[in-house]
Phi, psi and omega in degrees: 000109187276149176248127181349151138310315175284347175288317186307333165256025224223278185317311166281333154319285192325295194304308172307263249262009174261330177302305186305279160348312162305295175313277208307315186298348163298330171278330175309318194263324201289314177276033161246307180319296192306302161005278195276334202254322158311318194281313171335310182290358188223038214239143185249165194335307214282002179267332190296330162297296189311307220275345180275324172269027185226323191289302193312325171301281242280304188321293171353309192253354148263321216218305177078013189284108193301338204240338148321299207294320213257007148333281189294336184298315191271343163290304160327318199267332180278328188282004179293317197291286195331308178278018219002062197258023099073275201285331179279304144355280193286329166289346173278325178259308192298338152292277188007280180294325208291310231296318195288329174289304180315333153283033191007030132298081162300307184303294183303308169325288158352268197308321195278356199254293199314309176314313201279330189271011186262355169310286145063199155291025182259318205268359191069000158341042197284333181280347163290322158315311160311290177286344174289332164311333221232285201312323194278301143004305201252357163298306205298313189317322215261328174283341170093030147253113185301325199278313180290349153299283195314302179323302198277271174355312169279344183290318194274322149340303170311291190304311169301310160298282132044309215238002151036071150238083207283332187292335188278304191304333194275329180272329159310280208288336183295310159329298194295273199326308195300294154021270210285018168271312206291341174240045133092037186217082188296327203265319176311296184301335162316315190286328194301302197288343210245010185256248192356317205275317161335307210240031196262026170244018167242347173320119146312182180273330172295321172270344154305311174290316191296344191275335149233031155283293187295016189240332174291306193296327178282337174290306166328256173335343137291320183298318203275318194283295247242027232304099190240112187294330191288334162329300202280338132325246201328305151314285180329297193319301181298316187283314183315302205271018171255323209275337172307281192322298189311325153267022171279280202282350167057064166248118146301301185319319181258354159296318185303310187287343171308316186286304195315296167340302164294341196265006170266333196286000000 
């Protein structure tokens, strides 16, 4: 399926208002950082571990500046201990370790995800657990181990149900399907995505739209393996009604991936 002229410029607007949209929301993100390192300066001990972890988001997503985040990271993890702030701990060492691995400090990655999670299970601390399970996951995953991805994945999955945190939960398995796609184990990624799809009605709209770019995109690759026209139906149909939605919901970002999917289709 090839794509229209007017889609095509249709597509390339989306990129112009998505360029724009990145600048102004950077700027926008940049005076929540000044913001926030003022309310810090003015804060007292038992507030400062959340507001140290909430400033290390804000950085993420403007500047991304490696040596900021862990800057803020490790203040976090000392004013959590001064405040015996316990669950901000464990989110200060499970960024830690994601932070250390991306430096390809492994040994540190190791230690600091074993600290948060024996942390933890000390404090009973299951949804901190959870994610550091999922975090630990996306470690493994960045180094290309598959069998310790799939291990650490299924752990936080289990916990997340348990703790019927569907939405965390949804974002896993979407994860694991996108995985087990990447290694050609097409029917897999499916069982996965089409188990996310059973609960996509506890979803936010950003995991949904993405659950259903990947669910349009593996029918499609099935639809290719298997030449099957009625697949390859269907899988357009999810990409048409994900690229709807997402501009309904003026999600740019995740509209741009919608046209692309299709003009490949």
């Amino acid at each position: 399926m090839s794509m229209s002229g007017n889609s095509l410029i249709t597509y390339l607007l989306i990129l112009v208002c998505t360029t724009q949209w990145v600048q102004g929301n950077a700027t926008q993100q940049a005076n929540s950082v000044d913001s926030l390192k003022n309310i810090i300066a003015s804060c007292n001990q038992a507030e400062e571990p959340g507001l140290y972890l909430e400033l290390v988001k804000e950085i993420k997503n403007t500047s991304n500046d490696r040596d900021s985040i862990w800057h803020y990271l490790e203040k976090a993890l000392s004013s959590s201990v001064l405040a015996k702030d316990q669950k901000s701990s464990v989110e200060a060492l499970r960024l830690m370790a994601f932070q250390a691995g991306k430096k390809g400090d492994y040994r540190g990655a190791e230690a600091y995800f074993k600290k948060g999670i024996a942390l933890a299970k000390e404090n009973q601390d299951s949804i901190g657990l959870a994610d550091t399970y999922y975090t630990k996951a996306r470690y493994h995953f960045s180094i290309a181990d598959q069998e310790g991805f799939v291990n650490e994945i299924l752990k936080a999955i289990d916990l997340y149900d348990m703790l019927e945190e569907r939405n965390k939960k949804g974002k896993a398995l979407i994860t694991l399907g996108i995985q087990y796609a990447r290694n050609k184990k097409i029917e897999l990624a499916l069982e996965k995505l089409n188990e996310a799809k059973a609960i996509e009605s506890y979803f936010t709209t950003e995991v949904k739209l993405y659950l259903s770019l990947h669910l349009g995109k593996n029918y499609r690759r099935l639809a290719s393996m298997n030449e099957d026209d009625s697949l390859l139906v269907k899988a357009i149909e999810i990409l048409e009604n994900g690229k709807t939605e997402a501009e309904n919901a003026s999600i740019i970002a995740i509209t741009v991936y919608f046209y692309i999917d299709l003009m490949d289709s």
